[in-house]
PAZAPA-4460 file (N, C-alpha, C; in steps of 0.05 Angstrom, whole numbers, plus 32768, in hexadecimal, padded with zeros to 4 digits):
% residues 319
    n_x    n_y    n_z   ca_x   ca_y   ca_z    c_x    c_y    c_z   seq   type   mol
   8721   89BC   8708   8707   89AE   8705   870A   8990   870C     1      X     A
   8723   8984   8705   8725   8968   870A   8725   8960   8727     2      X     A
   8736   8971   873B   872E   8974   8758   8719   8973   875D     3      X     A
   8706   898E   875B   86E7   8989   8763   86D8   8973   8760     4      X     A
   86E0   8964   8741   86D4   894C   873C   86DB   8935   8753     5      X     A
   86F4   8935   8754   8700   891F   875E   86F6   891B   877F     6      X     A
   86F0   8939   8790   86E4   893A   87A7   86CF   8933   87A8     7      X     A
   86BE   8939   8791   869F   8936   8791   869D   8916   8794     8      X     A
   86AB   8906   8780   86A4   88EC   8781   86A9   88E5   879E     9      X     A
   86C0   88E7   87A7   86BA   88DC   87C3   86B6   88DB   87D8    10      X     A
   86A1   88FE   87D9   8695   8900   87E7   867B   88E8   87DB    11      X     A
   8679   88E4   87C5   865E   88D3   87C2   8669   88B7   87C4    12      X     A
   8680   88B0   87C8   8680   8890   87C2   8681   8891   87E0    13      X     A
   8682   889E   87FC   8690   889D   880F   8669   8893   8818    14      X     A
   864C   889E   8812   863C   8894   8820   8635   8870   880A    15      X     A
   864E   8864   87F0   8645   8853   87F5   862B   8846   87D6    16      X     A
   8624   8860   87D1   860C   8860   87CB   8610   8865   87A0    17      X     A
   8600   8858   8792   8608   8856   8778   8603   8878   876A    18      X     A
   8609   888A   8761   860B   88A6   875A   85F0   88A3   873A    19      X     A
   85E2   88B6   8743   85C6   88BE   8739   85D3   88DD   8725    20      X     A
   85CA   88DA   8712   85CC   88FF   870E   85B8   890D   8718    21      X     A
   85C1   8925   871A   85AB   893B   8721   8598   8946   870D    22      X     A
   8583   894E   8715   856F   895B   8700   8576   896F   86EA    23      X     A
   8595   897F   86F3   859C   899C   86EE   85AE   8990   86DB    24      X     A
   85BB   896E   86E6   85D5   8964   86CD   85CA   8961   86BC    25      X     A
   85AB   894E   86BC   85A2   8948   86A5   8595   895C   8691    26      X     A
   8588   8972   869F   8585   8993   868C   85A1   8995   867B    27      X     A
   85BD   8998   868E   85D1   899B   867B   85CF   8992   8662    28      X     A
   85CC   8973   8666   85DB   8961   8654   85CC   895E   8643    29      X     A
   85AE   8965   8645   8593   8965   862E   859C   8981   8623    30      X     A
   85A2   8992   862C   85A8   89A8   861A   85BE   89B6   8612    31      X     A
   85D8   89A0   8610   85E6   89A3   85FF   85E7   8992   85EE    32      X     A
   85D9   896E   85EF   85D2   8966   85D5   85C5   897F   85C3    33      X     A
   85BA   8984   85CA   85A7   899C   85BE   85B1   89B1   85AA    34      X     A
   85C4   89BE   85B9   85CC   89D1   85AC   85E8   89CB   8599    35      X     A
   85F9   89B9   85B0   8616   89AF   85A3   862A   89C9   85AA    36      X     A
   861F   89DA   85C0   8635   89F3   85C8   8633   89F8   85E5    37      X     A
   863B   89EF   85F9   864C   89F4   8610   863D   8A12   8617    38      X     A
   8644   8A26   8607   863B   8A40   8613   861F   8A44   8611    39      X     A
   861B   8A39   85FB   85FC   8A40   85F0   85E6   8A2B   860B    40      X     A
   85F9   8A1B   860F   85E7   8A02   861E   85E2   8A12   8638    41      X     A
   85FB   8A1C   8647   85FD   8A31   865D   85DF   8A46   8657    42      X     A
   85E6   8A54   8649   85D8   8A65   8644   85BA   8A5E   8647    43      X     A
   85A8   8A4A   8635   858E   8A42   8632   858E   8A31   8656    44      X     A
   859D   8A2B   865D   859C   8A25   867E   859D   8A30   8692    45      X     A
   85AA   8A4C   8688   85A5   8A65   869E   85B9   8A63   86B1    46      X     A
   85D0   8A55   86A6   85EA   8A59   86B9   8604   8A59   86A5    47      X     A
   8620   8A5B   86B5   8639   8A5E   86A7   8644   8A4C   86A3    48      X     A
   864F   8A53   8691   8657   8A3A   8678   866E   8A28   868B    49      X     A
   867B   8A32   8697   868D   8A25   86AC   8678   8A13   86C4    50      X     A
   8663   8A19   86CB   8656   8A09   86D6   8641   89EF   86CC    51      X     A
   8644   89FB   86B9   8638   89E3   86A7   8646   89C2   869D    52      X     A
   865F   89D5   8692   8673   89C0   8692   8686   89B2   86A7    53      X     A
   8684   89BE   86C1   8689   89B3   86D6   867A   899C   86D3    54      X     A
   865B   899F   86D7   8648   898B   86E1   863E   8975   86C5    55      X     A
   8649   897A   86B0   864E   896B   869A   8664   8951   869E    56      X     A
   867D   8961   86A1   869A   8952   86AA   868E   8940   86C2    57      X     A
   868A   894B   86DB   8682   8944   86EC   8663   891E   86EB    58      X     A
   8659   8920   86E0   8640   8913   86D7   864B   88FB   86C7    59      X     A
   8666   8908   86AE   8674   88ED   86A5   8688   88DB   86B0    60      X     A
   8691   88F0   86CC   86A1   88DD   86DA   8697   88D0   86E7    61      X     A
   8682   88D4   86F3   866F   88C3   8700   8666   88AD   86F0    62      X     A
   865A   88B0   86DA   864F   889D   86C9   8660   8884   86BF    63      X     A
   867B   8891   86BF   8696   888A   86B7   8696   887E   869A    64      X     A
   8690   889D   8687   8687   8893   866A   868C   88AC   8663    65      X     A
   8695   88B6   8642   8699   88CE   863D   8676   88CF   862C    66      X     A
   866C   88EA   8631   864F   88EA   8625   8651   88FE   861A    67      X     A
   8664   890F   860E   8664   8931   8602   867D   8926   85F4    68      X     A
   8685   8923   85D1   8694   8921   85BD   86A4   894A   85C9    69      X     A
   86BA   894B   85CF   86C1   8967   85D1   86DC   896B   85BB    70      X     A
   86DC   8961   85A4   86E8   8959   858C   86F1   897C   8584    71      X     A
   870E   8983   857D   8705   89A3   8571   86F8   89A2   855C    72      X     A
   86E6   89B9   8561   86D0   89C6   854D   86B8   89B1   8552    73      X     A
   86B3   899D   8568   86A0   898C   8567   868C   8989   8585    74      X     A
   867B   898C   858D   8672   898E   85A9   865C   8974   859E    75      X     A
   865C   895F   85A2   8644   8949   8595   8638   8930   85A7    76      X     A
   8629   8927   85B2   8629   8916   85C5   863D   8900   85BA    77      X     A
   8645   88E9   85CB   8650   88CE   85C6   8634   88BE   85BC    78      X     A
   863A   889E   85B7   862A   8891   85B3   8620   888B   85CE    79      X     A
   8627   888F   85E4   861C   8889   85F9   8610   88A5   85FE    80      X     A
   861A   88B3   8605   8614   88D6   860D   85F5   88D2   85FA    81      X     A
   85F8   88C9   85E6   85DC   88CA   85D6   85C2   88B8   85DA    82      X     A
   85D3   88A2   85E6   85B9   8889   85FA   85BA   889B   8611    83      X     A
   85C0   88A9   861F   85B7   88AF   8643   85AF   88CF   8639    84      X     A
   85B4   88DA   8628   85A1   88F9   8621   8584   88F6   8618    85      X     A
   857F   88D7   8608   8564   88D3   8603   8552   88C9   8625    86      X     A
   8566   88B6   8629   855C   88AF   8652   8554   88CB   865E    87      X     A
   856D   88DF   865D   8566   88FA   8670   854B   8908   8664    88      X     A
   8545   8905   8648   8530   891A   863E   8515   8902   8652    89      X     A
   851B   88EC   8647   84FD   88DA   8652   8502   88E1   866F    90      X     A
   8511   88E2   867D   8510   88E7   869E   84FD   8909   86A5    91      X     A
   8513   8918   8696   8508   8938   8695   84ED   8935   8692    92      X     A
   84E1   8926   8677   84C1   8930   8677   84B3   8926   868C    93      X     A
   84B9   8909   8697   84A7   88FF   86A6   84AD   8913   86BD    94      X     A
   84B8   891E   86C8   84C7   892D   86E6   84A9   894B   86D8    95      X     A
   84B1   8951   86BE   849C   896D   86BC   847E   895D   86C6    96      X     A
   847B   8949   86B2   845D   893B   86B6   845B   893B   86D7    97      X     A
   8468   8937   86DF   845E   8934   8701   8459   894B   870E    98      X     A
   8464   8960   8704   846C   8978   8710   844C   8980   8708    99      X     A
   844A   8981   86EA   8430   898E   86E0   8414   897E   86EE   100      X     A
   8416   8967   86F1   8406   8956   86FF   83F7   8964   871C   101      X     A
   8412   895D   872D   8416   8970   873C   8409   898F   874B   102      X     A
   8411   899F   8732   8411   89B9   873F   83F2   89C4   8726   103      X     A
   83E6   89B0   8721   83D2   89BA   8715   83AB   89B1   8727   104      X     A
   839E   89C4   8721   8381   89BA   8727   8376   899B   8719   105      X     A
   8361   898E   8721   8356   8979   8711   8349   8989   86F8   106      X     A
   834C   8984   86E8   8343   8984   86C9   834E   8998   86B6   107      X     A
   8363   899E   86C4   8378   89AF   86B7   838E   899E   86A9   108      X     A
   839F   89A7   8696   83B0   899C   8684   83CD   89A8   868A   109      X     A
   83DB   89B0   869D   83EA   89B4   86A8   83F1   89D0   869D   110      X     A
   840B   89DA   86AC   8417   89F2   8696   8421   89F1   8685   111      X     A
   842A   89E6   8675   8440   89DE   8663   843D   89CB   864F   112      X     A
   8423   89D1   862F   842F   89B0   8625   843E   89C1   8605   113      X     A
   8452   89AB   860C   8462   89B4   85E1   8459   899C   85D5   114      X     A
   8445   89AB   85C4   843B   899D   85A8   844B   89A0   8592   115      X     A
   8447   8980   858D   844F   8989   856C   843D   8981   8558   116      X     A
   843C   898A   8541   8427   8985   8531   8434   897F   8519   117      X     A
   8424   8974   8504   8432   8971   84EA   8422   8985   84D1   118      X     A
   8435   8991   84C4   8435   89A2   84B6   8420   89A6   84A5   119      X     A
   8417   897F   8498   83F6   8985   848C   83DE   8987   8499   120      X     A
   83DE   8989   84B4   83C1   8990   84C2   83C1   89A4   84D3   121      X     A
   83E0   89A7   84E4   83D7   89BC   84FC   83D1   89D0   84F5   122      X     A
   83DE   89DF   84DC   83DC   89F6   84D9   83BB   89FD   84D8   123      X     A
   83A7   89EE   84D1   8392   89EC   84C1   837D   89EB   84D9   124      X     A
   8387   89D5   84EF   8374   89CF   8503   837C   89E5   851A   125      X     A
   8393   89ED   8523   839D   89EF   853D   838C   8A11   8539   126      X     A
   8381   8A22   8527   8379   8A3D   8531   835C   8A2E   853B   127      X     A
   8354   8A1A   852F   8333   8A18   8538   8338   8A16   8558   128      X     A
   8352   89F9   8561   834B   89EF   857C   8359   8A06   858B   129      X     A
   8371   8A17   8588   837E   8A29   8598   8362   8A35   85A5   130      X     A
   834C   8A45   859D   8344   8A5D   85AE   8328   8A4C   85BE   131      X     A
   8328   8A2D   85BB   8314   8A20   85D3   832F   8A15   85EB   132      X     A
   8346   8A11   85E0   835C   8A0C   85F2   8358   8A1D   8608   133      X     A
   8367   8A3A   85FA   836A   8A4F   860F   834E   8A54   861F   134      X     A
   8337   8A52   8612   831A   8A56   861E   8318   8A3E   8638   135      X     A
   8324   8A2C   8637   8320   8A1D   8640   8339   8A17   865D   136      X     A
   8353   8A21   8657   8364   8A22   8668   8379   8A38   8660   137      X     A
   836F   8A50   866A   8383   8A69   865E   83A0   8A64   8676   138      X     A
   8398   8A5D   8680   83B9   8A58   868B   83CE   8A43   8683   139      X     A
   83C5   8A2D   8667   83D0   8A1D   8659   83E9   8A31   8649   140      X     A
   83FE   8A30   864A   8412   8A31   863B   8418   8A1A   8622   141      X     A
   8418   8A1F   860F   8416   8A10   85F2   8431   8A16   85DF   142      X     A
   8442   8A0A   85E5   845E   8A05   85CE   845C   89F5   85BC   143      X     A
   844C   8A0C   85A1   8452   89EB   8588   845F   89F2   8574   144      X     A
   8468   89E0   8564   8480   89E3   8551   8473   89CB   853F   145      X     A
   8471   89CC   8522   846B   89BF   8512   848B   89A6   8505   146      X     A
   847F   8991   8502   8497   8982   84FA   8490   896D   84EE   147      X     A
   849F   8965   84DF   849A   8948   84C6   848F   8933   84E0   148      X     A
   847B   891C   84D8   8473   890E   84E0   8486   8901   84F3   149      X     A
   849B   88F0   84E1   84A8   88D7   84E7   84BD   88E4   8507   150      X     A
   84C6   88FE   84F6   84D2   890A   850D   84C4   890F   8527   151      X     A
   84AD   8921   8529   8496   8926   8532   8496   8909   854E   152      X     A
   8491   88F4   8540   8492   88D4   8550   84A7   88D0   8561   153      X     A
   84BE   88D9   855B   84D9   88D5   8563   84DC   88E5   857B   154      X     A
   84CC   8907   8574   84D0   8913   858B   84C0   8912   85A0   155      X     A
   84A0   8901   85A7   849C   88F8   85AE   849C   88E9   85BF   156      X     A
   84B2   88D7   85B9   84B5   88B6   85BC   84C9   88C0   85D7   157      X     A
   84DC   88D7   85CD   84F1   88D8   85E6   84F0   88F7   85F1   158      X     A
   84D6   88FC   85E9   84D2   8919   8606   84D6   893B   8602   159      X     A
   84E3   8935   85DB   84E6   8953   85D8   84D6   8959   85E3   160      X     A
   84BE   894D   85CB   8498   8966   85D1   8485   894D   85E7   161      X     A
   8471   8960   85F1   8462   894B   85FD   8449   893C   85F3   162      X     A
   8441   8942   85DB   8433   8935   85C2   8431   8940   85AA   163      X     A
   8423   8939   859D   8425   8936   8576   8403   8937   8575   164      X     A
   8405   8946   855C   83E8   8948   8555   83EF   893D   8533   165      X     A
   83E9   892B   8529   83EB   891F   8512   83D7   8901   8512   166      X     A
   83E9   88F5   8502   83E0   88D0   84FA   83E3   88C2   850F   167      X     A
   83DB   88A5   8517   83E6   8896   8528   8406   8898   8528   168      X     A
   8411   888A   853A   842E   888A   8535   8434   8872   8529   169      X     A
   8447   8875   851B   8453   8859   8510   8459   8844   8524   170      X     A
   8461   8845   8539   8469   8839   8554   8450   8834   8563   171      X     A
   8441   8821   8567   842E   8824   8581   8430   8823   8595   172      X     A
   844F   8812   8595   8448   880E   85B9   845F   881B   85C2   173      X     A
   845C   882F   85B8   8477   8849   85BF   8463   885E   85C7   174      X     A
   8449   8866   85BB   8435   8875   85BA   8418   8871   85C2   175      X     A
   8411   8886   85CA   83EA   8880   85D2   83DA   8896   85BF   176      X     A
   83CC   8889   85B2   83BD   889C   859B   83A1   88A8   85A1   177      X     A
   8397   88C4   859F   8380   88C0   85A6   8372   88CE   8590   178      X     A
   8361   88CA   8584   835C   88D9   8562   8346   88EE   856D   179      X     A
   834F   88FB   855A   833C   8917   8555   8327   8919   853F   180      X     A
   832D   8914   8527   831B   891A   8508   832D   88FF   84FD   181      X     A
   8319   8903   84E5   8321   88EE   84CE   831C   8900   84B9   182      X     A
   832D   890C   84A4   832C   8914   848F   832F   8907   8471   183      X     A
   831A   890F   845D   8329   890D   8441   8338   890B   8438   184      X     A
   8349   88FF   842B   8359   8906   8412   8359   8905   83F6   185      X     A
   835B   8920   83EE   8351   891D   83D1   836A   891D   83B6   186      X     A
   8362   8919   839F   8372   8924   8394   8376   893C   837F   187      X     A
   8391   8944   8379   838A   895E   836B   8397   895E   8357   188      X     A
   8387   895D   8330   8391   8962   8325   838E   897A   831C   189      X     A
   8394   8980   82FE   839D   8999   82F2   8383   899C   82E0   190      X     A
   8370   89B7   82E9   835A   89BD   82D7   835F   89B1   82BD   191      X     A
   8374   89B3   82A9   8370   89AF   8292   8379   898A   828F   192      X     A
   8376   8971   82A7   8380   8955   82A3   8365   8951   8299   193      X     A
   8366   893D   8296   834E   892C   828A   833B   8918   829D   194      X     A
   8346   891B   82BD   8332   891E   82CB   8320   8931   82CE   195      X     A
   832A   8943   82CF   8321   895D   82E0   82FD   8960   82D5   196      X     A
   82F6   8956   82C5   82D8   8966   82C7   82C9   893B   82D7   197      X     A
   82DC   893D   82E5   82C6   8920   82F5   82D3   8933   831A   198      X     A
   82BF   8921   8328   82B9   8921   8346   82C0   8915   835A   199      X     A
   82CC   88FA   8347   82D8   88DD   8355   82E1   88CE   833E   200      X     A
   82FB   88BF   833D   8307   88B3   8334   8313   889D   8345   201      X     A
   8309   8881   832C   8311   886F   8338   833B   885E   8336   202      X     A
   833B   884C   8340   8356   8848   8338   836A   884C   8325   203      X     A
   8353   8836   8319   835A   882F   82F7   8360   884A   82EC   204      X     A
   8352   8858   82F0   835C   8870   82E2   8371   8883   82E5   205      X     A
   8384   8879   82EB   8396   8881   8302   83B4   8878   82F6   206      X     A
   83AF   886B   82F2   83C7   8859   82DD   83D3   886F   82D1   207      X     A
   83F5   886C   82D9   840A   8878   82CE   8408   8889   82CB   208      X     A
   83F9   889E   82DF   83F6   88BB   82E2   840D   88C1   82F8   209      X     A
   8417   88DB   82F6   8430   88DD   8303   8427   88F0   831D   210      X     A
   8435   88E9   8334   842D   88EC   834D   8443   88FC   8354   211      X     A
   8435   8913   8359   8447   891D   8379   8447   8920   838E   212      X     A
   845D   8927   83A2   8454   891B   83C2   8468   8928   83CE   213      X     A
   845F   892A   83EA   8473   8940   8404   848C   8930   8401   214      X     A
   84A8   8939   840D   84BF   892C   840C   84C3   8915   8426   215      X     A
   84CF   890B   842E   84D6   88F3   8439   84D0   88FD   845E   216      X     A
   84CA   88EF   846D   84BD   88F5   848A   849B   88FC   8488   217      X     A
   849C   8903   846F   8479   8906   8475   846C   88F0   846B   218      X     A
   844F   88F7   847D   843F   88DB   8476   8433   88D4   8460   219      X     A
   8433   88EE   844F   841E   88EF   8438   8431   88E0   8421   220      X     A
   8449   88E1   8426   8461   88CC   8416   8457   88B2   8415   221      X     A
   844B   88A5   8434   844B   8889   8426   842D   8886   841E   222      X     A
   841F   88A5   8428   8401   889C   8415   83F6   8898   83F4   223      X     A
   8413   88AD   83E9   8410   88AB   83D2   841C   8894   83C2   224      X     A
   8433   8891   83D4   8442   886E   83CD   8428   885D   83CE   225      X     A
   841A   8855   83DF   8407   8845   83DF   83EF   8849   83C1   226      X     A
   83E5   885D   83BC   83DC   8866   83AC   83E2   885C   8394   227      X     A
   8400   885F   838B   8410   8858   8373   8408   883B   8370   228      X     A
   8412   8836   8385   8413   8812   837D   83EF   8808   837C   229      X     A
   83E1   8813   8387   83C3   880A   8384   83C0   880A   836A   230      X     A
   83C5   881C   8360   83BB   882C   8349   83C8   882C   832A   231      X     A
   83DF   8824   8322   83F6   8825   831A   83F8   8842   830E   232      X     A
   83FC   8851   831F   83FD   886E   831C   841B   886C   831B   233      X     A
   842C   8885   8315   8453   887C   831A   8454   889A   8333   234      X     A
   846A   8891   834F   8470   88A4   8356   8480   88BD   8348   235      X     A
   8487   88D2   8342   8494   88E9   8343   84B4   88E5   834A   236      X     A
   84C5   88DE   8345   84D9   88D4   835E   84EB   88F3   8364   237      X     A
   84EC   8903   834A   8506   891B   8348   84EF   8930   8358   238      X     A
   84D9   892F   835F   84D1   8948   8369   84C7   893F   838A   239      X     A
   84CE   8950   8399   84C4   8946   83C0   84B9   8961   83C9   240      X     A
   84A1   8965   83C5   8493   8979   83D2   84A0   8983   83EC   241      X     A
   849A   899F   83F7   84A1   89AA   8415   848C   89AE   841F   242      X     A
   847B   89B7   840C   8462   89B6   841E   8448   89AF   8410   243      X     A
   842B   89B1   8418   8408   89B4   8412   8416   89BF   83F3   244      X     A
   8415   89E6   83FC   8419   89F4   83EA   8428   89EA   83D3   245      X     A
   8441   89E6   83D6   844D   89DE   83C4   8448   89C9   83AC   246      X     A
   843B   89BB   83BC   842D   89A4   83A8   8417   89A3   839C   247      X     A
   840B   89B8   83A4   83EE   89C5   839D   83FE   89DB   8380   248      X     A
   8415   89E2   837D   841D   89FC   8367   8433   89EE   8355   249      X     A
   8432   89CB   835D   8439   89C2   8341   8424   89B7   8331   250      X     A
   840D   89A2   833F   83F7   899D   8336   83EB   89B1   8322   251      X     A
   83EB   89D1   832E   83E3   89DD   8322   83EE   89F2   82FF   252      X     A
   8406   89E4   8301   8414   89E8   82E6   841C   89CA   82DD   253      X     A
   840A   89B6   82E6   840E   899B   82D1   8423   8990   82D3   254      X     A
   8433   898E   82F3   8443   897E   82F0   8440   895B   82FB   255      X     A
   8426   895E   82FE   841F   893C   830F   8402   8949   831B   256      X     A
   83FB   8935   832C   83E2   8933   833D   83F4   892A   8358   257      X     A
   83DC   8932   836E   83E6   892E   8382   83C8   8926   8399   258      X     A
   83D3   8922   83B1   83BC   891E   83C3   83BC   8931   83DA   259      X     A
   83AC   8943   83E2   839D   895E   83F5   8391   894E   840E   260      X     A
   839C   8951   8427   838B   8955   8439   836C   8965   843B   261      X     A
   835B   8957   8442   833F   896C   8445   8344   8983   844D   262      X     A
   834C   8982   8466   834C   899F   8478   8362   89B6   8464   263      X     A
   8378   89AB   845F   8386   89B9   844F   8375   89CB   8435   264      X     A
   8366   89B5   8424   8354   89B9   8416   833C   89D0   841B   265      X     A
   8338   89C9   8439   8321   89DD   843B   832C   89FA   8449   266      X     A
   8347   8A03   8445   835A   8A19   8457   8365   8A27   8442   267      X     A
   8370   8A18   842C   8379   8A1F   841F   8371   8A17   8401   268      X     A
   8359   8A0D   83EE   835B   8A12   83D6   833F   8A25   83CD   269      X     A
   8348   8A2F   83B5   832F   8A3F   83B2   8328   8A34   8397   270      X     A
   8309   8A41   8386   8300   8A32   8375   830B   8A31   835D   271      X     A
   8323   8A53   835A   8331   8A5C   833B   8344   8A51   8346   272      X     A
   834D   8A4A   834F   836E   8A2E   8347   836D   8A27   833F   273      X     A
   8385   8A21   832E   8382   8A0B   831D   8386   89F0   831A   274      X     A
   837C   89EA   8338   8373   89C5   833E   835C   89BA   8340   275      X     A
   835B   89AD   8336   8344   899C   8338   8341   8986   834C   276      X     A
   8339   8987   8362   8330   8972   837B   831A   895C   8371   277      X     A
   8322   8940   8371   8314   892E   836C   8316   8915   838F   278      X     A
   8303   8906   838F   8303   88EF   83A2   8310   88DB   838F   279      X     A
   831D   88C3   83A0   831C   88AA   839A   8304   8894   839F   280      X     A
   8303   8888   8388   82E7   8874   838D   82EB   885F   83A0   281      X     A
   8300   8854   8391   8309   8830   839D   8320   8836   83AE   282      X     A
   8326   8840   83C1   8345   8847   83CE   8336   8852   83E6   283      X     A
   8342   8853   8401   8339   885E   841B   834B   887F   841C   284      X     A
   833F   8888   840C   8348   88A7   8416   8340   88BB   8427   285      X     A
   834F   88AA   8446   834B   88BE   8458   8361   88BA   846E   286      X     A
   8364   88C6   847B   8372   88C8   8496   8369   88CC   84B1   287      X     A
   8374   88C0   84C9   8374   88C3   84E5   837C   88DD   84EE   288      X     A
   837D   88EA   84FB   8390   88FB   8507   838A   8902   8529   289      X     A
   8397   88FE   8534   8393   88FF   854E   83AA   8910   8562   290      X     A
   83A9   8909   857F   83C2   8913   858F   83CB   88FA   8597   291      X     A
   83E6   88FD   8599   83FE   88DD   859E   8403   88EB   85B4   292      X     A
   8415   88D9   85CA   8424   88E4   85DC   8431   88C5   85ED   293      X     A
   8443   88CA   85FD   845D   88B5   85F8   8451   88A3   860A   294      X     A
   8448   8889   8607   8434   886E   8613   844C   8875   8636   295      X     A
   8433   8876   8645   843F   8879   865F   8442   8890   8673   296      X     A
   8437   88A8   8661   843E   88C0   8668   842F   88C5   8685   297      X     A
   8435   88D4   8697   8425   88E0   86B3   840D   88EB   86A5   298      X     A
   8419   8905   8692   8407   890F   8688   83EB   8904   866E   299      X     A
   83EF   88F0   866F   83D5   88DF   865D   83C0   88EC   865E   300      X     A
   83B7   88F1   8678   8393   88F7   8676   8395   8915   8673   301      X     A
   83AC   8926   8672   83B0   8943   8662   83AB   893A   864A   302      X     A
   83B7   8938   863B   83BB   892C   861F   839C   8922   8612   303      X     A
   8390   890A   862C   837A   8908   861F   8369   8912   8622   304      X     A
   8362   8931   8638   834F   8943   8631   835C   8957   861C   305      X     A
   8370   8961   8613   8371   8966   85FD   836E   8962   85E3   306      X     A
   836B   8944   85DA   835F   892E   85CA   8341   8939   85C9   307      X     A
   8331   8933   85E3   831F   893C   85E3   8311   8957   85D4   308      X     A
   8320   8973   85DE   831A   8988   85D5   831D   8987   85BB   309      X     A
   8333   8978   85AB   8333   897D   8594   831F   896B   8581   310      X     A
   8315   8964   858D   8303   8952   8584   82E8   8963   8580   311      X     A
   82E0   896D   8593   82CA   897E   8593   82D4   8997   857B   312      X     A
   82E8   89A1   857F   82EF   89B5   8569   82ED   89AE   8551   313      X     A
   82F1   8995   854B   82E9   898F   852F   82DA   897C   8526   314      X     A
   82C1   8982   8538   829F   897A   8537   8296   898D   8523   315      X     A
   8292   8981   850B   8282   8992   84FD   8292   899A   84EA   316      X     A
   82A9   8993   84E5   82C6   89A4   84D5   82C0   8996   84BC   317      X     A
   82B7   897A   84B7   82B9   8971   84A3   829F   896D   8491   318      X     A
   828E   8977   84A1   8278   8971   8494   826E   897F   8477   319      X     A
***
């Protein structure tokens, strides 16, 4: 292997010219960060594991940097391998974006977008907008995968997915936002609290009532943080919700109050639960939710007729 390498370079130093990777190195090298296995990377790339790592070896001699930790029992990028795998993913998407650009009609959204959504809305919105999608471009292929917000932003930012259906992003000028709905937030105590036979409750009343809330990456964490301190309500600290549900079936055996997305609210609660849904008076309980996608993309004006459709889909959702 070290021969082949050693020819290759000089056949390339011989025109002179500074050494580029190939489209096929950077597939490698994005998908064995990925997996962290040499065969498995082969494999999801559709070639042999000996040719993979040829053009792995090959790519760091060139680079003249080690970018794959090959430690026994360890396959892990370097700290550099981990700066030029986030470069190769941003290179890869923009190279799809062009492609989809490209090989598509005007007012089409290319073949290919991976959504991601976050866990308290897509589930809720994505059956309304899926069947005007497909009505609308049945040759759209749709990869989504639900994921914590903060993460959600991250993948984003460097090309896993090609947008987010959630909150603004924490980042703006990493991101382009385009909103869809503005929902409610309510809160939910326990039929038998001493709110429960009111409609709306104001702050004050709120005081040193114990809060519970999703675990750490979600957004509804720092809504209820915010909440606490308005209010002098106390966070929860020993309990971190996983999910809606989950926090909806402690409320409902009295272990705290908590705060419900609308849509969640209107998917999933019924009238014999045993929660009680109230508004806030004096507090802004509501949310944005829109589609993000990474500031700069080819694909923008995909993104923002999909913004669009979802917008129309949830005309009328909240009323």
């Amino acid at each position: 292997m070290s021969k082949l390498i050693a020819n290759m370079v000089s056949i390339d130093n011989s025109y002179g010219m500074p050494y580029r990777p190939t489209v096929r190195q950077l597939e490698y090298l994005v998908m064995l960060g990925e997996t962290g296995h040499f065969g498995e990377a082969a494999k999801r790339c559709h070639v042999s594991q000996p040719t993979l790592s040829v053009q792995i070896a090959l790519l760091e001699d060139r680079l003249g940097c080690a970018l794959i930790d090959r430690s026994p029992g360890k396959v892990a990028p370097t700290p550099a391998g981990a700066e030029i795998i986030a470069s190769a993913r941003t290179v890869l998407h923009t190279l799809d974006g062009m492609v989809a650009m490209a090989s598509t009609s005007q007012g089409a959204l290319g073949g290919l977008i991976r959504l991601g959504a976050v866990p308290t809305f897509g589930p809720y919105f994505l059956p309304r907008l899926l069947p005007r999608l497909r009505e609308a471009h049945p040759d759209l292929k749709l990869h989504i995968r639900e994921e914590r917000p903060l993460l959600l932003e991250e993948q984003v930012a460097d090309g896993t997915i090609d947008c987010g259906l959630g909150q603004p992003p924490t980042d703006a000028d990493a991101c382009e936002f385009a909103a869809v709905c503005e929902e409610r937030i309510f809160l939910g105590v326990p039929r038998g609290h001493r709110l429960a036979q009111r409609d709306s409750v104001d702050l004050a009343s709120l005081a040193h009532e114990p809060l519970l809330t999703l675990g750490r990456g979600h957004r509804l964490l720092d809504t209820v943080r915010d909440l606490a301190r308005a209010s002098g309500a106390h966070l929860v600290e020993d309990y971190e919700g996983t999910s809606l549900d989950a926090l909806r079936q402690m409320v409902s055996i009295d272990m705290g109050l908590s705060l419900f997305p609308e849509l969640y609210v209107r998917s999933e609660f019924r009238s014999d639960q045993n929660v009680h849904l109230l508004l806030i008076e004096d507090w802004p309980g509501a949310r944005v939710i829109g589609f993000f996608w990474r500031r700069g993309s080819v694909r923008a004006d995909h993104y923002r007729r999909l913004a669009a459709l979802g917008r129309a889909a949830a005309e009328g959702l909240f009323d």
